[in-house]
C-alpha positions as MATLAB code, in Angstrom:
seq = 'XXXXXXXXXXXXXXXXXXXXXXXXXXXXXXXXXXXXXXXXXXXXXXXXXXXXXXXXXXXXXXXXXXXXXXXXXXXXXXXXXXXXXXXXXXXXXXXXXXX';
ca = [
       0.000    0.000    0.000;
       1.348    3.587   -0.836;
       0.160    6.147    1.925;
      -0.770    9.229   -0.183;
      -1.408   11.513    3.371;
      -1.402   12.156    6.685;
      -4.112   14.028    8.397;
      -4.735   14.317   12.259;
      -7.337   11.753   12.051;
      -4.677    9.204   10.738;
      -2.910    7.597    7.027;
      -4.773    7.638    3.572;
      -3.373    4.914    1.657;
      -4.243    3.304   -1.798;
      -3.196   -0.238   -3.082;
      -1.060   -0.242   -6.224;
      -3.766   -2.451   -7.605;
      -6.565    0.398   -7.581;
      -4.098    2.695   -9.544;
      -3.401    0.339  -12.079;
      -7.237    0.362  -12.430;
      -7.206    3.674  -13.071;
      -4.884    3.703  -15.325;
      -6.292    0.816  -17.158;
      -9.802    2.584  -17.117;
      -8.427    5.582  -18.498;
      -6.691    3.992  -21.748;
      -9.888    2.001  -22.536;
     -11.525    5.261  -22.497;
      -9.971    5.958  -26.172;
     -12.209    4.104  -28.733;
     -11.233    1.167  -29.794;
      -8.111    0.660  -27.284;
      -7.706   -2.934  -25.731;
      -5.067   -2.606  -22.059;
      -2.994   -5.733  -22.297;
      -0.917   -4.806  -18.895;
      -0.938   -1.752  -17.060;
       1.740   -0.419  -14.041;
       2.402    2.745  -11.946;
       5.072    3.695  -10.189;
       4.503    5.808   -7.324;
       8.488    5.693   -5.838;
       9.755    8.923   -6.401;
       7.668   10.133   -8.341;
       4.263    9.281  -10.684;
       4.938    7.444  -13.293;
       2.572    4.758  -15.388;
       3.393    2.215  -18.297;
       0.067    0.846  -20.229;
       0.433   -1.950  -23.347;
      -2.404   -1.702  -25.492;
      -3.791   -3.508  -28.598;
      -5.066   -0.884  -31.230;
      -7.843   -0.605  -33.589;
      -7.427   -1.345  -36.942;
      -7.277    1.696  -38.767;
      -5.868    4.007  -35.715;
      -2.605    6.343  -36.341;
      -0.814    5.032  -33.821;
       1.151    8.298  -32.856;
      -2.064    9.676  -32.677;
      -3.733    6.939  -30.215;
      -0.603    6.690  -28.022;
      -0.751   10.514  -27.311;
      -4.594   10.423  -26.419;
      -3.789    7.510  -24.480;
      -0.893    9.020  -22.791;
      -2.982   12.571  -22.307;
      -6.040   10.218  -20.779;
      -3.872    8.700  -18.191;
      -2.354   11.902  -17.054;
      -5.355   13.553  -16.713;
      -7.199   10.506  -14.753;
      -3.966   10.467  -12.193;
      -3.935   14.623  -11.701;
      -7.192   14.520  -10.893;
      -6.740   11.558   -8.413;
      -3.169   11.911   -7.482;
      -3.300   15.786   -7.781;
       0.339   14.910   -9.064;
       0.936   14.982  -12.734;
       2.733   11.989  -13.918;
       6.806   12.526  -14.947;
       6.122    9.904  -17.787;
       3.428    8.019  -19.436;
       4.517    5.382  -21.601;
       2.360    3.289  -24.195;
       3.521    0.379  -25.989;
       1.210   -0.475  -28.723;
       1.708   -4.557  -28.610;
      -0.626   -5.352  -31.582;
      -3.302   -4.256  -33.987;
      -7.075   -5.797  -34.079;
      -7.249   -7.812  -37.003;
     -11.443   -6.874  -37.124;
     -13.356   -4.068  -36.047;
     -14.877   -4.642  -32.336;
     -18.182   -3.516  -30.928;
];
């Protein structure tokens, strides 16, 4: 568990596992966009790895930004930290359109 704060009343903490649900939620949030793994690294400082599977007809460098700019937005408004680094590894392309 990572405590995020310390209040009078005691520790707020969050398991790694909840983040990495956040961060999986936000880079399904782009259409299309399959999360194969997702991490985060809360250490020294915020930072969150995601390996998707694309659409078929996607630009990638386009996806991988909106996926990147989804996931920093999800953990600043959580975190209230903005991530150092957001890194997407597309892994593969759907070979058919999905519903």
């Amino acid at each position: 568990m990572k405590e995020l704060a310390r209040t009078p009343l005691g520790g707020i903490a969050v398991e790694p596992k909840a983040l990495e649900r956040l961060v999986r939620d936000a880079a399904v949030s782009v259409e299309g966009v399959k999360v194969v793994r997702a991490t985060l690294s809360l250490e020294e400082d915020v930072a969150a790895a995601v390996t998707v599977v694309a659409p078929r007809r996607a630009v990638l460098p386009v996806l991988g930004t909106l996926v990147q700019q989804r996931i920093a937005e999800a953990l600043q408004q959580t975190l209230e930290a903005m991530p150092s680094r957001v890194d997407v590894t597309i892994e593969a392309i759907h070979s058919e359109v999905d519903s």
